[in-house]
N, C-alpha and C positions, 0 to 999 in steps of 0.2 A: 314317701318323701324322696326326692330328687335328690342324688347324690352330688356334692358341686363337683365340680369339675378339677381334675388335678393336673390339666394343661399348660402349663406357662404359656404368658402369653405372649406371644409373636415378638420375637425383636428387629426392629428397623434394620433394615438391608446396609448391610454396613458399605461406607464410601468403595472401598476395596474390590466390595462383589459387585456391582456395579455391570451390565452386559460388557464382553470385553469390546463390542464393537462404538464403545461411547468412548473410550478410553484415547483412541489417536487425538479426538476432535479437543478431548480434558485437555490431553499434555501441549496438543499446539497453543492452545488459548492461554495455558500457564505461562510458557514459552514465549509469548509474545509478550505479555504483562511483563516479564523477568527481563525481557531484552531488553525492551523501550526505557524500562526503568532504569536497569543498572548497565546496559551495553552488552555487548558479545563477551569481552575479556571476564568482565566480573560477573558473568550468570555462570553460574555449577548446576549443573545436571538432577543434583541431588537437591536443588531447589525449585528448581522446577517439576519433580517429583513431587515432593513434598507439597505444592503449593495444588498439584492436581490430586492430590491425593490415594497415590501409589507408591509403589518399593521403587529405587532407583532400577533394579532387577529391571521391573514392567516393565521399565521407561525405554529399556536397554533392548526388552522384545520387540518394539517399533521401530525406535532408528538406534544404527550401530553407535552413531558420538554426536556430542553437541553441535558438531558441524551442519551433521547430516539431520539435525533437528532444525536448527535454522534456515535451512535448505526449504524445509517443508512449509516452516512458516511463513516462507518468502514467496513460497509458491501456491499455498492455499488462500493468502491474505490479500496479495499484490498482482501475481503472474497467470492466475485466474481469471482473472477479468478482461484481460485484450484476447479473448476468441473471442468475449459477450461484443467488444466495442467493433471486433471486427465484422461480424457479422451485423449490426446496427448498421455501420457505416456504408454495408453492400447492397443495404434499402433505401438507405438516404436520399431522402427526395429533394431535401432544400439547400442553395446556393452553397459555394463554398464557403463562405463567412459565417452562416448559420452551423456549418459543421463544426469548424473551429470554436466557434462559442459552446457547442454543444460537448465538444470534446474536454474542454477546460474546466466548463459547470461540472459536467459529470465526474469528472477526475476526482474534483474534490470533494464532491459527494459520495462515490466508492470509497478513494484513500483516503485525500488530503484530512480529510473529518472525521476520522477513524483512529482506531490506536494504530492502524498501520503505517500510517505516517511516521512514526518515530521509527521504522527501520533504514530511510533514507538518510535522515541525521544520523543514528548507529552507524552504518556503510561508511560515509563520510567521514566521520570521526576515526572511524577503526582498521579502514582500508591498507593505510599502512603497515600495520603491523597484522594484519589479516589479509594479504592478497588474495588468499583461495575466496572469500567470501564475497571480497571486490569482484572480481573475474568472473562470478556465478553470478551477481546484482547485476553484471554486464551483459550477460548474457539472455538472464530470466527476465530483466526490467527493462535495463536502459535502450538495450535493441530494438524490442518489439514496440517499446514508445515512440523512440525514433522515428520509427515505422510507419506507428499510426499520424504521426506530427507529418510527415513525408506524406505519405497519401494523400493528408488535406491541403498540402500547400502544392502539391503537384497537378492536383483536383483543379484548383483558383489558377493555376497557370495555363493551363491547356483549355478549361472553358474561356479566356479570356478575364477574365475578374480579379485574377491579380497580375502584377506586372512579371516579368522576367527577371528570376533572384537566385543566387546561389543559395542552395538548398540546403547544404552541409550548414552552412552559418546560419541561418533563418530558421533550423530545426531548434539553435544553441537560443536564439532568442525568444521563441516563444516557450523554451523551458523554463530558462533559467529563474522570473519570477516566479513559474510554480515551485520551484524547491525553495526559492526565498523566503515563501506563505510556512513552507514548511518548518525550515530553522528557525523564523521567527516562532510560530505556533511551540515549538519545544526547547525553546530561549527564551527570550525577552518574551514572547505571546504568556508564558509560563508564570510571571510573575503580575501578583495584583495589580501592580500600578499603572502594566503598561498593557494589560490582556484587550483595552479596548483602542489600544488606536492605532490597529490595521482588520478593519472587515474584512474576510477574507473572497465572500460574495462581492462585494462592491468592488475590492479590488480587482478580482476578477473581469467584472463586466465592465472599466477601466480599462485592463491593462489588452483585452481584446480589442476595444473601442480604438486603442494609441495603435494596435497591430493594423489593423484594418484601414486606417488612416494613409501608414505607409504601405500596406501593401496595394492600395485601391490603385489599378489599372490606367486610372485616370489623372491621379495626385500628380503633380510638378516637384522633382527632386530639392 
């Protein structure tokens, strides 16, 4: 007769023990859920712990303070992605107008459509009473968009395809309705009644359409 076995049996890998190398990826992803929802001011550390499923301690062996957590998710979520665009746009084969459309679809396909969206309204909201955070969103976001905004409309100028525009104010107008989609999207987009009337695809392929119009080389002022 087999003797049974006086083993217990295995217990499930508790959240806790987890590889410690999964651990940055938990807390930023917490981090982001906690910002988007409650803002910079009203997330605590200890919630974002708790929501990844570690000691604040943990939290505290990754980044020094909730600043420098924000930082990271600004930068894994958002500021990541323009080496991807800049390198796209160093293959680019089609007109300047195609890049533009390609640059705005994709934006919102990366951020705009993402929970990462909700850090630009956070920024926005909080800037004042957070300058450090503002200055850093300037630096890690608003610049290097700029940038890529700049390239494409400097691109249309010098092939001939678009007319000759100050560049500083033309970078301001082809943003400003991408953050419009955004505030909308976590305002009013937020609420039942009104989630369906602004597509944010359509608006897009619009509000390119309206850009291309005036910038077309050939249009009459």
């Amino acid at each position: 007769m087999v003797a049974a076995s006086t083993t217990p049996p295995a217990e499930p890998t508790p959240k806790r023990a987890r590889r410690k190398e999964a651990r940055p990826g938990e807390l930023l992803d917490a981090a982001l859920d906690l910002f988007v929802e409650k803002g910079f001011s009203a997330t605590r550390v200890e919630e974002v712990a708790a929501r990844a499923g570690v000691s604040k301690g943990t939290l505290f062996l990754y980044f020094q303070s909730k600043e420098d957590l924000f930082k990271a998710v600004v930068r894994e979520n958002i500021a990541n992605q323009f080496p991807t665009w800049q390198a796209e746009f160093n293959t680019f084969a089609g007109t300047s107008a195609d890049m533009l459309r390609y640059a705005l679809s994709s934006w919102w396909e990366r951020i705009g459509n993402t929970r990462a969206s909700g850090i630009t309204k956070l920024v926005m909201s909080e800037a004042q009473n957070f300058p450090e955070i503002a200055a850093f969103y300037q630096e890690e976001v608003i610049k290097p968009g700029n940038a890529m905004i700049r390239r494409i409309l400097k691109r249309g100028v010098a092939s001939g395809e678009f007319r000759t525009m100050d560049l500083d104010q033309a970078i301001h107008i082809v943003v400003a309705p991408m953050i419009f989609l955004i505030m909308w999207k976590h305002a009013m987009g937020a609420c039942a009644a009104s989630a369906s009337i602004v597509d944010p695809e359509q608006f897009i392929r619009m509000q390119v359409d309206v850009l291309l119009n005036g910038l077309n080389a050939k249009s009459t002022p």
